[in-house]
N, C-alpha and C positions, 0 to 999 in steps of 0.2 A: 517449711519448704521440704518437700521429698523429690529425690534427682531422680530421674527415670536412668535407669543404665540399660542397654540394649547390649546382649552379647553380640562378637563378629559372629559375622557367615565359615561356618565350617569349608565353603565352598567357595570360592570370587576371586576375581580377577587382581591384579595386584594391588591397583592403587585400591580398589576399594576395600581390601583386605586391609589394608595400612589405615587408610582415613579409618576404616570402622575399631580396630585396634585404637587407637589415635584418641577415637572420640570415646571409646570404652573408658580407658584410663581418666580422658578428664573426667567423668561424669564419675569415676570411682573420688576421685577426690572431693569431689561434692559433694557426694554421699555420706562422707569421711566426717564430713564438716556438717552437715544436715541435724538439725534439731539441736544446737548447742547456741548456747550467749556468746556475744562478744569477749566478755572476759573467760570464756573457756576456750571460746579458739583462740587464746593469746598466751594462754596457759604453756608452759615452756617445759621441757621433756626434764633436762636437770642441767646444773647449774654445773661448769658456766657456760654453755651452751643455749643461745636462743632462739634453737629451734622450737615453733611455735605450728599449730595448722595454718593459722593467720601467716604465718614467715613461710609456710610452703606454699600457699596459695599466689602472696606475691610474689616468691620467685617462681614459679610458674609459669604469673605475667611476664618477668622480665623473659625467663627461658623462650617463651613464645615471641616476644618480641624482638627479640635475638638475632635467633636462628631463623624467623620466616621473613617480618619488617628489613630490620636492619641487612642478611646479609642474603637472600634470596632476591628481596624486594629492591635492595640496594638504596633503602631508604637513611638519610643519615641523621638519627635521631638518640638523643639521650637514653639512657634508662629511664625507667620510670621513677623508680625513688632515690635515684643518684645520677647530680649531672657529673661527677667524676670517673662513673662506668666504674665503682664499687658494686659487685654484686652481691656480698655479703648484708648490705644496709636493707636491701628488702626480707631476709631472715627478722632480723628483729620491729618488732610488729606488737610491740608493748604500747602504742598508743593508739592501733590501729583497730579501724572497725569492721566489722562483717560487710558492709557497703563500699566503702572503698578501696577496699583488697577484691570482692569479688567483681562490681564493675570495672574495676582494671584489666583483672582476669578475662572477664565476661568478651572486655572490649578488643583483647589480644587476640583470644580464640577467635572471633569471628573476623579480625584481618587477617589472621594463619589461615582461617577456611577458606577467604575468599580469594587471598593467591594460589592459593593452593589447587582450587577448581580453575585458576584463569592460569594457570600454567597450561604449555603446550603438552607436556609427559614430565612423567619424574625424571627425566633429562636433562633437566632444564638446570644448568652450572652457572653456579658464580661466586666468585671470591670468598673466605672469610679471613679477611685481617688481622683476627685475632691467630689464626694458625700458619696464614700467610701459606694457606693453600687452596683449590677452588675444590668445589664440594657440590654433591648434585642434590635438586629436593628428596629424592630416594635416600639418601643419605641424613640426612634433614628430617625426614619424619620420621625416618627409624631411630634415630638420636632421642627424638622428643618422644617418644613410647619409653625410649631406655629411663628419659630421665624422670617419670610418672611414674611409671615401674616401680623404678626405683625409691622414690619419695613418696609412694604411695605404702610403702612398708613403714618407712617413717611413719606417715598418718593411721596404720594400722596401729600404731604400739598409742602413739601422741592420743588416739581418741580412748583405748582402752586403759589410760591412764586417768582421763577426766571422768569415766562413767560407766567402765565395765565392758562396753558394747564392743563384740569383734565379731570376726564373721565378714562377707564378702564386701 
């Protein structure tokens, strides 16, 4: 599989600026992960830490499903690989596979996209329980960039670990 990454627009209006940032970073992460085995995206940076490409992809999932499902959408639903809302438990990803970490993922992304277009404007405020304060989707998705961003540095180091490759 090769992930097409599309740069943003130098130029655009805000939300699209953000959605295209947004969808930058996932497609960075797939890329991250593109052309390796299951047991190398499972492959764990150092010990005893379980971070894995596999363990950032699903928390990914959960990050997405989080922040858009649960507290934008105000849907009330478990994590995906923890019904005790352990976020930690999707990190380790020692028995997991390239299919059901990225279908997971796959399946987040596009309910994040589709509230995300069926929102009124990044205005749009609602609760997060876990900070016990309300929060707008502009908030929300700049969050979810920080936190690809950020874990995509991880997957920088995590893949030049299994195979050499670095670079964009």
């Amino acid at each position: 599989m090769t992930t097409e990454r599309i740069a943003p627009p130098l130029i655009a209006g805000e939300r699209e600026m953000l959605r295209s940032f947004l969808d930058f970073h996932r497609a960075t992460l797939a890329m991250k992960c593109d052309g390796l085995s299951d047991e190398d995206l499972r492959r764990r940076s150092m010990p005893p830490s379980t971070l894995s490409l596999l363990g950032l992809v699903r928390h990914m999932a959960e990050v997405e499903r989080t922040w858009v499902r649960r507290v934008i959408n105000g849907e009330e639903l478990p994590l995906v690989w923890s019904d005790e809302g352990d976020y930690q438990v999707a990190y380790d990803a020692s028995e997991a596979t390239r299919k059901e970490a990225f279908d997971a993922w796959q399946t987040e992304v596009e309910h994040a996209r589709r509230i995300e277009r069926e929102a009124e404007s990044l205005d749009v405020v609602a609760h997060n329980p876990r900070w016990g304060e309300d929060v707008s989707l502009r908030l929300v998705m700049l969050h979810l960039i920080h936190e690809y961003a950020r874990h995509n540095g991880h997957a920088d180091f995590l893949r030049e670990a299994i195979d050499g490759t670095v670079g964009p």
